[in-house]
C-alpha positions as a Markdown table, in Angstrom:
| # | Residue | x | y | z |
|---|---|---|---|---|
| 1 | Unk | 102.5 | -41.3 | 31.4 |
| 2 | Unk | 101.6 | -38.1 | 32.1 |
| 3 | Unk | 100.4 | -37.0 | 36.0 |
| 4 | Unk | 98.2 | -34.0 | 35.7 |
| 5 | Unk | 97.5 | -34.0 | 39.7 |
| 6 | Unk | 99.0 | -35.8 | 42.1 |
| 7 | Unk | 96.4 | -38.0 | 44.5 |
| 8 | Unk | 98.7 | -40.6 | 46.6 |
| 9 | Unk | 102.2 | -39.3 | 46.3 |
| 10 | Unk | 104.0 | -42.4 | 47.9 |
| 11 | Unk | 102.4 | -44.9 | 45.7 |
| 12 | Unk | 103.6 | -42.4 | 42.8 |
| 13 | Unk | 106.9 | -41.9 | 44.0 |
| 14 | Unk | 107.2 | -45.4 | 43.8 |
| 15 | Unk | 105.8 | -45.6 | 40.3 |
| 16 | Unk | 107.1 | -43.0 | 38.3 |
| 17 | Unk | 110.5 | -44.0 | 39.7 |
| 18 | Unk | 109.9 | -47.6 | 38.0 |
| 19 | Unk | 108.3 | -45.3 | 34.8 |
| 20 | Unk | 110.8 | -42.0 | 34.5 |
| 21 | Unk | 111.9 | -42.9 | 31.1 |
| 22 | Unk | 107.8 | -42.5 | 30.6 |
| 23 | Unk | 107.0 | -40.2 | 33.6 |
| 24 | Unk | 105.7 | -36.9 | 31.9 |
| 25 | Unk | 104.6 | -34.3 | 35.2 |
| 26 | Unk | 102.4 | -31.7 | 34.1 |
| 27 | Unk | 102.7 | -28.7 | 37.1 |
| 28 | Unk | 99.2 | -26.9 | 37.6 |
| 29 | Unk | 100.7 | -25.6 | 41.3 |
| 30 | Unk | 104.2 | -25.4 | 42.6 |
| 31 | Unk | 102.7 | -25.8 | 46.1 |
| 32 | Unk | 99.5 | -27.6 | 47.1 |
| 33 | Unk | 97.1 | -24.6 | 47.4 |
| 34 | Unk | 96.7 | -23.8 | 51.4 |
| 35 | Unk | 100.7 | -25.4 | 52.0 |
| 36 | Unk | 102.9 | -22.8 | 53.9 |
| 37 | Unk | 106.4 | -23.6 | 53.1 |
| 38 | Unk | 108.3 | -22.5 | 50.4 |
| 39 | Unk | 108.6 | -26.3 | 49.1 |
| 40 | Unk | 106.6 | -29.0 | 48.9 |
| 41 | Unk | 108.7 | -32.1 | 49.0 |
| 42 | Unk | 106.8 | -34.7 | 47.2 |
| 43 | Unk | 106.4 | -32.3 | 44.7 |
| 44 | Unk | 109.8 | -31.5 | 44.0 |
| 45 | Unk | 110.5 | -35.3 | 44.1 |
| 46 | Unk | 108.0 | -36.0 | 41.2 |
| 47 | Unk | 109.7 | -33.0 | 39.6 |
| 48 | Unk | 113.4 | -34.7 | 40.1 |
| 49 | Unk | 111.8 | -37.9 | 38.7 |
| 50 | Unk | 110.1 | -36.7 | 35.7 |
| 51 | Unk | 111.8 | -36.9 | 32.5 |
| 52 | Unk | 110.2 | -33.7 | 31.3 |
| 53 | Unk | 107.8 | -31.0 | 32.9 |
| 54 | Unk | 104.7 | -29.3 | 31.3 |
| 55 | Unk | 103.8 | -25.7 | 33.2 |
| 56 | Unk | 100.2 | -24.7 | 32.5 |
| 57 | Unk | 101.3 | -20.9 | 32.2 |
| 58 | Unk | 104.2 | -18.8 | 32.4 |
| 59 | Unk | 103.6 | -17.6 | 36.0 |
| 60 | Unk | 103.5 | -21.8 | 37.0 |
| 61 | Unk | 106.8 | -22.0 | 35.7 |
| 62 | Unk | 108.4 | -19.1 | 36.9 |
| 63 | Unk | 107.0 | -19.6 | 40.5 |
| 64 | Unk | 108.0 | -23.3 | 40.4 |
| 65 | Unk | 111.9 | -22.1 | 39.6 |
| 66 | Unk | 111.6 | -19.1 | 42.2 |
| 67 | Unk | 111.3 | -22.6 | 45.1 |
| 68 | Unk | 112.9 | -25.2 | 43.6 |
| 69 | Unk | 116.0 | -23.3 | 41.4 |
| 70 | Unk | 116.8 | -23.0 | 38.0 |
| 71 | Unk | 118.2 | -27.0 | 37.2 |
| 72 | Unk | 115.0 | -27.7 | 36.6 |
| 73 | Unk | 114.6 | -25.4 | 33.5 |
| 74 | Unk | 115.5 | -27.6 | 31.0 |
| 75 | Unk | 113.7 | -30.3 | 31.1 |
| 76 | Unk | 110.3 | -27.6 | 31.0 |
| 77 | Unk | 108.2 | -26.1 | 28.9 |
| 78 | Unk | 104.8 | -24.0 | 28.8 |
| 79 | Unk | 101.3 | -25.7 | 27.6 |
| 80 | Unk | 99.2 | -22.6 | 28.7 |
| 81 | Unk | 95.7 | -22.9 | 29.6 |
| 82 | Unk | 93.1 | -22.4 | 26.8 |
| 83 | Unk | 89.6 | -21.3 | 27.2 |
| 84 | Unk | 87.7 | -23.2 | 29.3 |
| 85 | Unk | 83.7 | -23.5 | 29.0 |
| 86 | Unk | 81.5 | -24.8 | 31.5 |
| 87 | Unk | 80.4 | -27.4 | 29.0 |
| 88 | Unk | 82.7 | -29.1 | 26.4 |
| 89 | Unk | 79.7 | -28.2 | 23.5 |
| 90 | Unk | 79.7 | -24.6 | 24.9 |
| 91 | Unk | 81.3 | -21.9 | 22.2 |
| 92 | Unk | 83.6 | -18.8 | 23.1 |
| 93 | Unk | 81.3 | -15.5 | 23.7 |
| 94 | Unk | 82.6 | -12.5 | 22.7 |
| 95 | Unk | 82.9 | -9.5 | 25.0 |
| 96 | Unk | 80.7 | -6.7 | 24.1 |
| 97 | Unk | 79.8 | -3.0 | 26.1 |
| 98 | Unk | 78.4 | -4.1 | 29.2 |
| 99 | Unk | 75.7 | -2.1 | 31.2 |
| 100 | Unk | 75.9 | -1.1 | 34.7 |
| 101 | Unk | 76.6 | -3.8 | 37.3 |
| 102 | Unk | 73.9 | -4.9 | 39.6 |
| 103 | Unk | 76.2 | -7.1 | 41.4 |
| 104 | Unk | 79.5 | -7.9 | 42.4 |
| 105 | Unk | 79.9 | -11.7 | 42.5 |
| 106 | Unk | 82.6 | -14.0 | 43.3 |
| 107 | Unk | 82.2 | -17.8 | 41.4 |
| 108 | Unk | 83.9 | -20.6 | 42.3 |
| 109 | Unk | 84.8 | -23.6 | 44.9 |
| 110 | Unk | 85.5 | -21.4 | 48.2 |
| 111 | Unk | 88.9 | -22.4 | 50.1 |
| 112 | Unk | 90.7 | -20.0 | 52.7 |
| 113 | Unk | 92.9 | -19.2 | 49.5 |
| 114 | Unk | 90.2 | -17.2 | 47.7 |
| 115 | Unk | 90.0 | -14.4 | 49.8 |
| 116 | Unk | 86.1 | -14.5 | 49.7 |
| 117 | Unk | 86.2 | -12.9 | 53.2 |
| 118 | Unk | 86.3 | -9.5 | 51.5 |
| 119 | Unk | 82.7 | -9.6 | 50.8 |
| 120 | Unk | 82.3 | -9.2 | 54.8 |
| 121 | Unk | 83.8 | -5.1 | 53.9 |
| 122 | Unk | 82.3 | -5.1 | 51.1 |
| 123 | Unk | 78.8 | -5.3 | 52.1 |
| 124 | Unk | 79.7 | -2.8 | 55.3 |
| 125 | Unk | 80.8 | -0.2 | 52.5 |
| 126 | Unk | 78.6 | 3.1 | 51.8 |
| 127 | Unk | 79.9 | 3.1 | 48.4 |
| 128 | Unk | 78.6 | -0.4 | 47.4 |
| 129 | Unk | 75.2 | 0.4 | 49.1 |
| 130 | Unk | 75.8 | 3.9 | 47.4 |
| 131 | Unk | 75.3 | 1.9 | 44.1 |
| 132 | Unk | 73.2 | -0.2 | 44.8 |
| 133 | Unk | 74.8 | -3.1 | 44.0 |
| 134 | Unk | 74.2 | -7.0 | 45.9 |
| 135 | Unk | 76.6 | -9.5 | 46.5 |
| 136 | Unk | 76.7 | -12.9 | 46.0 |
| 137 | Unk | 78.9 | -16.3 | 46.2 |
| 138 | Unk | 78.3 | -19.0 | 44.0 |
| 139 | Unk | 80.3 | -22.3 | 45.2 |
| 140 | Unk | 80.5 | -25.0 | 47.8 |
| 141 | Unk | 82.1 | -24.0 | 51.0 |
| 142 | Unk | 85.0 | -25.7 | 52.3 |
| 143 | Unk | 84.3 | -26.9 | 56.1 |
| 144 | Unk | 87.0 | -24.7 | 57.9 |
| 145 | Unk | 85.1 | -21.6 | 56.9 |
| 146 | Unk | 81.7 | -21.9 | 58.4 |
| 147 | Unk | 82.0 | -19.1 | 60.8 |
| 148 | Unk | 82.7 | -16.6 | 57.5 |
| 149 | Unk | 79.6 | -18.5 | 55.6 |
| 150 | Unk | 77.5 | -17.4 | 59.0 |
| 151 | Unk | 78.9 | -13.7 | 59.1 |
| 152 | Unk | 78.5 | -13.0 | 55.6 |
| 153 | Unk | 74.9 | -14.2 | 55.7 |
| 154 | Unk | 74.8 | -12.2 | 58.2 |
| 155 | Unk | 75.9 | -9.4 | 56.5 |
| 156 | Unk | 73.0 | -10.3 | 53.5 |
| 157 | Unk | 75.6 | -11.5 | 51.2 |
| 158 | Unk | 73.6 | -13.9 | 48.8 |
| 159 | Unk | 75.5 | -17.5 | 49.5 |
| 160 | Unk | 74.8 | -20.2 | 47.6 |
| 161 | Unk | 77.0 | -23.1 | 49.1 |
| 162 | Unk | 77.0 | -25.9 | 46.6 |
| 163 | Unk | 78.6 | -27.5 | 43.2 |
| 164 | Unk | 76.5 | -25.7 | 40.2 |
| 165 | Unk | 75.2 | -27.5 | 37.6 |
| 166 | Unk | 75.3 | -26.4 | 33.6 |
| 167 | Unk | 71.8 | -24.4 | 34.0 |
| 168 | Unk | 72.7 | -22.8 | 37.1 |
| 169 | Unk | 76.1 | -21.8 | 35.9 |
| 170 | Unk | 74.6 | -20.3 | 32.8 |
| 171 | Unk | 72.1 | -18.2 | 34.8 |
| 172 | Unk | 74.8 | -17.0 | 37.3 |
| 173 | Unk | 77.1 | -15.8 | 34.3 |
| 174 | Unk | 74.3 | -14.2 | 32.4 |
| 175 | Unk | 73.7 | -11.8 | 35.3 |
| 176 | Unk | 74.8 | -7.6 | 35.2 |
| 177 | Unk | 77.5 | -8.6 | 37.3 |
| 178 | Unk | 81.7 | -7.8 | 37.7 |
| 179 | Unk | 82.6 | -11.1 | 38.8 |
| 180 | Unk | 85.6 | -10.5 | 41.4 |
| 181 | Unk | 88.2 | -12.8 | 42.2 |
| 182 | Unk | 90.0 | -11.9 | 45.5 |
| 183 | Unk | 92.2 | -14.4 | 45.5 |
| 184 | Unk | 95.2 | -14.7 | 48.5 |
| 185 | Unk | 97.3 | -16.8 | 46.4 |
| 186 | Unk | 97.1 | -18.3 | 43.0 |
| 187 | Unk | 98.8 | -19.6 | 40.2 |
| 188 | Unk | 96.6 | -20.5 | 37.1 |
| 189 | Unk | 93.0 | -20.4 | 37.8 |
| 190 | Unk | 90.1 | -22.2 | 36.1 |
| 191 | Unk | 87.5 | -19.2 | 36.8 |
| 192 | Unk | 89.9 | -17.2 | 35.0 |
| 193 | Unk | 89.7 | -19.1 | 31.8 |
| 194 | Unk | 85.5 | -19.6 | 32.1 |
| 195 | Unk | 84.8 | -16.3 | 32.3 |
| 196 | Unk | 87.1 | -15.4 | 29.3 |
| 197 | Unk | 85.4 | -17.8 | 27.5 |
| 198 | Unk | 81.9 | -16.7 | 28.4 |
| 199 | Unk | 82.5 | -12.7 | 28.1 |
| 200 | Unk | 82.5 | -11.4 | 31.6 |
| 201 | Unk | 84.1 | -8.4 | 33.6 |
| 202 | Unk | 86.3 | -9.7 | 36.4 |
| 203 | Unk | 88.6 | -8.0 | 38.8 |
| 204 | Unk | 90.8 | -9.7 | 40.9 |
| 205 | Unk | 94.0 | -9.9 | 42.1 |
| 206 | Unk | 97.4 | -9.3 | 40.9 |
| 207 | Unk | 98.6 | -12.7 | 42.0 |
| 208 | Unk | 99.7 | -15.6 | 39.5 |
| 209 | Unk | 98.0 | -15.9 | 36.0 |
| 210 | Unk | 95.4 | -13.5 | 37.0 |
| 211 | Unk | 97.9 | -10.5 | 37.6 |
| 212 | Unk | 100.0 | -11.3 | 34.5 |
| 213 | Unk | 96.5 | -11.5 | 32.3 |
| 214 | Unk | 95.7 | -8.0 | 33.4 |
| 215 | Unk | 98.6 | -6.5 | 32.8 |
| 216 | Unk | 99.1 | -8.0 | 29.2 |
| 217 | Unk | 96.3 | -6.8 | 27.9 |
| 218 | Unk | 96.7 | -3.3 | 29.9 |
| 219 | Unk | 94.0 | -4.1 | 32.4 |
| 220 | Unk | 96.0 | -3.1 | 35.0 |
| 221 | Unk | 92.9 | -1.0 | 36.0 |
| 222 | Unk | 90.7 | -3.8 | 37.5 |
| 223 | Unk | 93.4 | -5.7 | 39.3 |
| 224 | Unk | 93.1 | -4.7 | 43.3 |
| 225 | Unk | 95.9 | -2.7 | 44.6 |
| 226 | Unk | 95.3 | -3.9 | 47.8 |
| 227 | Unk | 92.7 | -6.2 | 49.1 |
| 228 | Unk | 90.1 | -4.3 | 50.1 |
| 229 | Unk | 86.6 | -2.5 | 49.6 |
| 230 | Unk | 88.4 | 0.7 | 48.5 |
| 231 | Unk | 90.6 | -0.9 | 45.9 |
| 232 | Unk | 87.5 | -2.6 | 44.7 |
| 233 | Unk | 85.9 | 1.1 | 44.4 |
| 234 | Unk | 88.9 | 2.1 | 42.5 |
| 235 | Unk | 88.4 | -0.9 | 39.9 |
| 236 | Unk | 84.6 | 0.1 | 39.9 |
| 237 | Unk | 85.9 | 3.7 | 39.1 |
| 238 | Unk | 87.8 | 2.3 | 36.1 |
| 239 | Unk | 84.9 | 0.4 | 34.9 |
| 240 | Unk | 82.9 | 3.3 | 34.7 |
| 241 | Unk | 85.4 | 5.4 | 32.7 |
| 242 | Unk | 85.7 | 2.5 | 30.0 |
| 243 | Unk | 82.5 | 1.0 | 30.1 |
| 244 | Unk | 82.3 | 1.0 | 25.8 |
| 245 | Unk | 85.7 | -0.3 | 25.4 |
């Protein structure tokens, strides 16, 4: 049996103890995403349990052995994360020259972990007026930040709090846009793999799978330095530069 995400972790405890000649625990995050502490109990207990553990990229793995330790090593391996399409019949898009951004845009469910609160500088900037370029969030909101969905609409930042369907999806990712991906904390990330799949410019942090992407394919160029409207500039800067690469 193999437990892709944990739902009811006393019931599984329970379970997969009864199962761990069969208990196959496939890690997405060492950490539930918003938990503090450096480790997550139940999730180290699954771990402990598990006959074997499947990381979903290299950066899973080696954040799971910087909290728990290194005994957990070998019984793991790496299954990274493919392409992933909107829709299962949906084919890989190849990247091609892009023309100048008309937008920056950030896509995807909006937790305090995503960092969208950078679009409040953003849209304060001169330089992102400077180019005339509009923002936008595509996503549903999670409850704890409705005072940041009020300021940025405040602030004209297009919101569009809700789960996309296929069409709305393909529209959004069809735009002149650099998607941006501001994230706090990560370690894979879904968005990542869409927008490989579907051709599009991204910058975004250097955190998890998203930093260690860049900097495979020396991209280091659009990963933000630091979070902020400046360090978005500077990616904007590189984009320019290398626009026909």
């Amino acid at each position: 049996m193999n437990l892709q995400f944990s739902g009811f972790w006393p019931a599984e405890l329970v379970v997969f103890f009864l199962l761990k000649s069969k208990f196959v625990f496939t890690v997405h995050n060492a950490v539930p995403h918003g938990f503090s502490g450096l480790q997550h109990r139940p999730t180290q207990r699954l771990a402990s349990i598990a006959r074997s553990l499947v990381f979903v990229s290299d950066a899973t793995r080696d954040d799971f052995m910087r909290r728990y330790g290194e005994t957990f090593r070998g019984k793991s391996s790496v299954l990274p994360h493919g392409l992933l399409p909107i829709a299962p019949q949906l084919g890989a898009v190849g990247y091609s020259a892009c023309a100048a951004p008309r937008s920056l845009v950030f896509w995807g469910t909006v937790k305090p972990y995503k960092g969208v609160e950078l679009f409040a500088e953003l849209a304060r900037s001169d330089e992102i007026r400077r180019r005339g370029l509009s923002l936008a969030i595509y996503g549903a909101w999670a409850d704890e930040l409705r005072s940041l969905h009020e300021e940025l609409t405040g602030l004209g930042v297009a919101v569009h709090d809700e789960y996309l369907g296929e069409a709305q999806l393909l529209e959004s990712l069809g735009q002149d846009a650099v998607f941006l991906l501001p994230y706090r904390q990560a370690s894979q990330s879904g968005a990542l793999y869409s927008l490989l799949n579907h051709g599009r410019v991204f910058i975004c942090s250097d955190v998890g799978d998203l930093g260690a992407f860049m900097r495979a394919h020396g991209l280091e160029g659009l990963l933000l330095k630091e979070r902020s409207a400046r360090a978005v500039e500077d990616c904007l800067r590189f984009l320019d530069e290398n626009r026909s690469g």
